[in-house]
C-alpha positions as CSV (number, residue, x, y, z in Angstrom):
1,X,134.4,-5.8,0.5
2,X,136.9,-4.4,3.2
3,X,139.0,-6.8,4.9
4,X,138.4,-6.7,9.0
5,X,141.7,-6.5,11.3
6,X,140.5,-8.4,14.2
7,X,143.9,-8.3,16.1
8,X,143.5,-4.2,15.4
9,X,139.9,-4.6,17.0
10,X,140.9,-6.0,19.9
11,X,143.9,-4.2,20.8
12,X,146.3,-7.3,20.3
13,X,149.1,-8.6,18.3
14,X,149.3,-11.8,15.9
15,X,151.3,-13.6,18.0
16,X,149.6,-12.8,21.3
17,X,148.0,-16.1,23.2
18,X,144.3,-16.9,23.7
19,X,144.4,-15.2,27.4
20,X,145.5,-11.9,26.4
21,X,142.5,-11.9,23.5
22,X,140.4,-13.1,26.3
23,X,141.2,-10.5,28.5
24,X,141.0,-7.4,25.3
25,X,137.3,-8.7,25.0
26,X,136.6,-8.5,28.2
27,X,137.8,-5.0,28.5
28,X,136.1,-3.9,25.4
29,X,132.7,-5.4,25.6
30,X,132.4,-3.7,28.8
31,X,133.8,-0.8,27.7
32,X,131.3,-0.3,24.5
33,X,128.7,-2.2,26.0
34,X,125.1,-0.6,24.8
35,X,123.7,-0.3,28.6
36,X,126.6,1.1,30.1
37,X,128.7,2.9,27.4
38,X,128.1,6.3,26.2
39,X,129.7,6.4,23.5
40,X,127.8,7.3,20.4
41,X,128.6,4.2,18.5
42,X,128.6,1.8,21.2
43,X,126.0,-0.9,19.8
44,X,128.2,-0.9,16.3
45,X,132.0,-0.9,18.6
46,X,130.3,-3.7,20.8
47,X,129.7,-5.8,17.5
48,X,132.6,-5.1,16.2
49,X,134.8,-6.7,19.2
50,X,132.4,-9.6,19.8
51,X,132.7,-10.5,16.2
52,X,136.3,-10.0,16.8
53,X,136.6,-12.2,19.5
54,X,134.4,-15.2,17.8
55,X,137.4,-15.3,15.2
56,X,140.2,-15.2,17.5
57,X,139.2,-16.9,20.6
58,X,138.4,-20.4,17.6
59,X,141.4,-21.7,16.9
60,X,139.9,-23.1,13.8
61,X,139.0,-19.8,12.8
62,X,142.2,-18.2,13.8
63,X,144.1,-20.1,11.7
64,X,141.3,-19.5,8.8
65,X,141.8,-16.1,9.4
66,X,145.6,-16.0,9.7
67,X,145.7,-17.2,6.0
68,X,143.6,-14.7,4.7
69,X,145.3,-11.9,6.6
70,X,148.9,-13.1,5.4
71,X,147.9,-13.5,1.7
72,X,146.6,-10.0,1.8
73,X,149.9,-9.0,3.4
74,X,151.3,-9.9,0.4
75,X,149.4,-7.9,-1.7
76,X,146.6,-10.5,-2.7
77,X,143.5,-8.4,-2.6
78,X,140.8,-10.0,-0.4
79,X,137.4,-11.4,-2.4
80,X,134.2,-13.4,-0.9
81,X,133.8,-17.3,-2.6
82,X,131.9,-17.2,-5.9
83,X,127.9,-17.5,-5.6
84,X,128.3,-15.7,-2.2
85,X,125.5,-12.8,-1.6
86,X,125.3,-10.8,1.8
87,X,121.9,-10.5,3.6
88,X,119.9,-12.8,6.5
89,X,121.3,-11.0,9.5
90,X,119.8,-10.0,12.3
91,X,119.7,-7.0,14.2
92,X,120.3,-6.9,17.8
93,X,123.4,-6.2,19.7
94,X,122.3,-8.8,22.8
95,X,123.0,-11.8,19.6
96,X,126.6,-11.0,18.2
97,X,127.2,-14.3,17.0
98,X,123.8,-13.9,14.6
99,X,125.2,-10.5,13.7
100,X,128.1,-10.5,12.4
101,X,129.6,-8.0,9.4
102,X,129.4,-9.2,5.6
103,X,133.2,-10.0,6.2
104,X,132.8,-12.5,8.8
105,X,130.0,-14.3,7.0
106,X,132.1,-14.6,3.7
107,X,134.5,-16.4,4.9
108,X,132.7,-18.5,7.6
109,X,129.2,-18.8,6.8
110,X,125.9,-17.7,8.9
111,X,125.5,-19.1,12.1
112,X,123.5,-21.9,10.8
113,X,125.8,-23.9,8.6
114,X,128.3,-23.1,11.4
115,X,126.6,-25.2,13.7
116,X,125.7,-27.7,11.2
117,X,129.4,-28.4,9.8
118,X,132.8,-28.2,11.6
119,X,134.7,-25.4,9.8
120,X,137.4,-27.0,7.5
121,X,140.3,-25.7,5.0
122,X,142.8,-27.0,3.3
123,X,146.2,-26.7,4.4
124,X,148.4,-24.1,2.6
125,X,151.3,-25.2,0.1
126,X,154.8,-25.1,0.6
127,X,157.4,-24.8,-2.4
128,X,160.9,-24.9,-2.6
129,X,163.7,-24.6,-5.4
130,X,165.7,-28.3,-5.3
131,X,168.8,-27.7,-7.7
132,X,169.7,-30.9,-9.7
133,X,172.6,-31.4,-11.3
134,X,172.7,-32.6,-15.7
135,X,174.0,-36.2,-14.7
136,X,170.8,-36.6,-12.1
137,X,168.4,-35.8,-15.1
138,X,169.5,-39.0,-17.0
139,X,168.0,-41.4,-15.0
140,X,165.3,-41.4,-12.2
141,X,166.8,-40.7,-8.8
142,X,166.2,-40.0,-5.1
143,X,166.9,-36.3,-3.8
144,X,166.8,-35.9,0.1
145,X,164.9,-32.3,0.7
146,X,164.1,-30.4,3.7
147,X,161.5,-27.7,4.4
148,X,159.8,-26.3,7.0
149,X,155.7,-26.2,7.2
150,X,153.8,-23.5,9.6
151,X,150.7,-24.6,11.7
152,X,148.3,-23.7,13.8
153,X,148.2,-25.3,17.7
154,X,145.2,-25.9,19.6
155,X,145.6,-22.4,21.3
156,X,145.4,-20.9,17.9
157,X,149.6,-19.8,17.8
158,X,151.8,-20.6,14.8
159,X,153.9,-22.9,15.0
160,X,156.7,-24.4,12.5
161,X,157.2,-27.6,11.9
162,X,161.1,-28.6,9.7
163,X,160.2,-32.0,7.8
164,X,162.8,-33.8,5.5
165,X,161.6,-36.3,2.6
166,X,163.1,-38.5,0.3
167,X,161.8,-37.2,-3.1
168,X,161.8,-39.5,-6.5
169,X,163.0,-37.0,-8.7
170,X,162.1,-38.3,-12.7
171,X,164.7,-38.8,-15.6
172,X,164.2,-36.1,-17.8
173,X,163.0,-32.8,-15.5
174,X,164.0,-29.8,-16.8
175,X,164.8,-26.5,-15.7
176,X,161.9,-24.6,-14.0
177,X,159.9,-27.5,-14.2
178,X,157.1,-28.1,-11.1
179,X,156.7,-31.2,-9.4
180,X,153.9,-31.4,-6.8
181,X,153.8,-33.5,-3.6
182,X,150.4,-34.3,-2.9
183,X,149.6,-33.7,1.2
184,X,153.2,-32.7,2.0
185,X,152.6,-29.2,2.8
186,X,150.7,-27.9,6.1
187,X,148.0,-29.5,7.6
188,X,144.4,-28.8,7.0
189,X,141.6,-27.2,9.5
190,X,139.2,-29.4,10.9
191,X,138.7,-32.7,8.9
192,X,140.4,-30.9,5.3
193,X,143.1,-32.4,3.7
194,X,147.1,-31.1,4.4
195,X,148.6,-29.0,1.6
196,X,150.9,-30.1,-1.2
197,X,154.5,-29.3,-1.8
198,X,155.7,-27.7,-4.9
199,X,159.6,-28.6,-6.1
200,X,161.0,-26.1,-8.5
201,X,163.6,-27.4,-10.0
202,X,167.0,-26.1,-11.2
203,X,169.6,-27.1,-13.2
204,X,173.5,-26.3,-11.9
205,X,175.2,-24.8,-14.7
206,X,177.9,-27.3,-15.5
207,X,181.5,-26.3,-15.8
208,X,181.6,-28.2,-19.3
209,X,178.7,-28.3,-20.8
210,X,175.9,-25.9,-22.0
211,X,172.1,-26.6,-22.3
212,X,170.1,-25.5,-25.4
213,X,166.5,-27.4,-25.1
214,X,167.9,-31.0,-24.7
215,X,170.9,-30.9,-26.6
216,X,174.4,-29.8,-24.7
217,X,177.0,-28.0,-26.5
218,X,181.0,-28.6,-25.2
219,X,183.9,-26.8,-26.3
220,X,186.7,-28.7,-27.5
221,X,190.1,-27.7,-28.0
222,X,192.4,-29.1,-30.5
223,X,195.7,-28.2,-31.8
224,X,196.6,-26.8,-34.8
225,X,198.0,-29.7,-36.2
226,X,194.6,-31.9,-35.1
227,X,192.5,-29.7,-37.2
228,X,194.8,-29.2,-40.3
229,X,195.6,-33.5,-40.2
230,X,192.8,-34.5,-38.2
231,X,192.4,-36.6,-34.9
232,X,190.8,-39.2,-32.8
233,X,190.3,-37.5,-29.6
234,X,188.6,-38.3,-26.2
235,X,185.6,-36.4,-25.3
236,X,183.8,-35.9,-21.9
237,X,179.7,-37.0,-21.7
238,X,177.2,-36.7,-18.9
239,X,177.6,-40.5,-19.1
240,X,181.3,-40.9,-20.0
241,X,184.1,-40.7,-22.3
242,X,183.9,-41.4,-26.0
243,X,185.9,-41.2,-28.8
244,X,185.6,-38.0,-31.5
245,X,187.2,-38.1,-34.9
246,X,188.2,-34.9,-35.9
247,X,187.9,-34.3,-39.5
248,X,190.8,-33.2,-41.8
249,X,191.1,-29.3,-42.5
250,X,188.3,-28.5,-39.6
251,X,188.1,-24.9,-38.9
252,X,187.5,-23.1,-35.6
253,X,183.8,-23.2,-34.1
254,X,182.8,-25.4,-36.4
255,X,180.1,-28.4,-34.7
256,X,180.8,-31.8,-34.5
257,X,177.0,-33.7,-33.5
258,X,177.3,-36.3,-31.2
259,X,174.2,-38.0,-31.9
260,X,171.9,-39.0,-28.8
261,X,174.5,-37.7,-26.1
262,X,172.4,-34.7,-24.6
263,X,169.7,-34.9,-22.2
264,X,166.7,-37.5,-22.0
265,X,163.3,-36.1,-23.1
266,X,159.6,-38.1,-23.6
267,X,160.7,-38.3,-26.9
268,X,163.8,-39.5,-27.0
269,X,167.7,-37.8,-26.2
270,X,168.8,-35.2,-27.3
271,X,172.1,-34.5,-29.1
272,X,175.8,-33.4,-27.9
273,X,177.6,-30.6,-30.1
274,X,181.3,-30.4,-30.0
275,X,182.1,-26.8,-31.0
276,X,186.0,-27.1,-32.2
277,X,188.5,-24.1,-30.8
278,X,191.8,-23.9,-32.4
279,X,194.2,-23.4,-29.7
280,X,197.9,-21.7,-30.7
281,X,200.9,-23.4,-28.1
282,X,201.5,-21.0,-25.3
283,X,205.7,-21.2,-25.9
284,X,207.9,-22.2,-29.2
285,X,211.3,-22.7,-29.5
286,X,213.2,-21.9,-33.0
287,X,213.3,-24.9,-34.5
288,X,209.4,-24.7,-34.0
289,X,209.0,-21.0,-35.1
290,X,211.3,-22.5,-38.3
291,X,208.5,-24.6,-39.3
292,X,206.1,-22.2,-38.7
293,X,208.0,-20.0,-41.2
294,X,208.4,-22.5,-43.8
295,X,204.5,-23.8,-43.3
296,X,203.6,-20.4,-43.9
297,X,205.5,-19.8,-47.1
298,X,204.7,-23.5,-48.9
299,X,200.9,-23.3,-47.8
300,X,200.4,-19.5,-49.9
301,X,197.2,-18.9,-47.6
302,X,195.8,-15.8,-46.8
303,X,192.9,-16.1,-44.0
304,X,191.8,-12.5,-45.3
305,X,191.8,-12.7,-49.0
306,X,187.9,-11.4,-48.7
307,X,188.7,-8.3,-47.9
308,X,190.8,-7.4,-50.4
309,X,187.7,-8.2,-53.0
């Protein structure tokens, strides 16, 4: 079915006010009008506009209307409701509101049921991306948010509306997940319900930590001496400090699991993995490069033996 630009009808922009649609109306029904006009599609143009007119001049359907046009702006292509079937117009130019095209009558019914029942429609969604830092995810919090709504006025001209919330944000969320705000979005048309607010949430990388699933992963650096002799070493947490025993003769990037220290899930918490990094001292003096040399000739090791196999 091809979607109807009203505002193009008329002669008018989106943004225009009810008395400059009032006054495009006025110009164009007289100017198509079947008795007077000679143009030859005259009856067809003088529909057109009044059918036109009965859309814009409502701010109910206005705002109906608005919705429809800006979804299709964005590349949503236009459809009549399910079960919906053209036909049961009638015919003459001197009824337009019993006239109107196939478009009109998809979206706001015959005459009829217009009549009958006050035109209503939910109020359209709003989302936004709330970042949340690891150590918020541990526990149920509060997160203020702030947003901005459009509506509709009673002359039919958007309007925005900037409303700020304090949102319960659950322990657990993960990244990407949706959280939906029931009735927080725009209001509805008529006696319909407001729209919801969608929360997308993100995770801020951390400058220590790295997420795989609901375990974390943290680098830790030890000495040469701490992995050859091993250590008792304090590690960071989302939740604290703890203390890590490094093991005797641990190698570079080898793991270290840190049972129940990575992020809270349904099913329990996840696990923290210290990946050990061998770090060389920046500077030595030569009493240190001394026993360096003598290390290196009483230990007989050779790091690349494989190679020579």
């Amino acid at each position: 079915m091809e979607f109807k630009d009203y505002y193009a009808i008329l002669g008018v922009k989106p943004e225009d006010d009810d008395k400059a649609i009032k006054t495009a109306y006025r110009k164009l029904a007289r100017q198509y009008h079947p008795d007077v006009s000679k143009h030859k599609d005259a009856e067809a143009k003088f529909k057109e506009v009044a059918e036109a007119y009965e859309v814009l001049h409502d701010p109910a359907k206005r705002a109906e209307y608005d919705q429809l046009r800006q979804a299709r702006s964005q590349g949503q292509r236009f459809e009549p409701p399910p079960g919906w079937q053209a036909g049961g117009r009638h015919n003459s130019y001197s009824q337009p509101d019993e006239d109107f095209s196939d478009f009109f009558s998809s979206i706001f019914g015959s005459a009829s049921s217009r009549n009958s029942q006050p035109f209503q429609r939910k109020g359209q969604d709003a989302e936004i991306e709330l970042p949340i830092f690891l150590e918020d995810t541990l526990a149920d919090t509060s997160k203020p948010v702030e947003y901005v709504i459009s509506y509709h006025d009673a002359q039919g001209q958007v309007k925005e509306l900037k409303k700020s919330l304090n949102v319960k944000i659950p322990a657990g969320v993960t990244d990407g997940e949706r959280i939906r705000l029931k009735g927080q979005g725009s209001p509805g048309v008529g006696d319909a319900p407001s729209g919801d607010l969608y929360l997308h949430i993100r995770l801020v990388p951390h400058p220590l930590f790295d997420v795989e699933g609901r375990n974390l992963v943290i680098t830790i650096p030890i000495a040469p001496w701490e992995a050859a002799l091993g250590q008792k070493i304090t590690v960071p947490t989302l939740n604290g400090k703890i203390q890590l025993a490094i093991p005797p003769n641990s190698q570079s990037g080898q793991r270290l699991r840190i049972k129940g220290k990575g992020l809270v899930g349904k099913s329990g918490s996840g696990d923290l993995f210290a990946v050990l990094k061998v770090v060389m001292p920046n500077q030595s003096d030569e009493a240190v490069k001394k026993l360096w040399t003598e290390l290196a000739g009483k230990a007989a090791f050779d790091p690349r033996a494989e190679w020579s196999k």
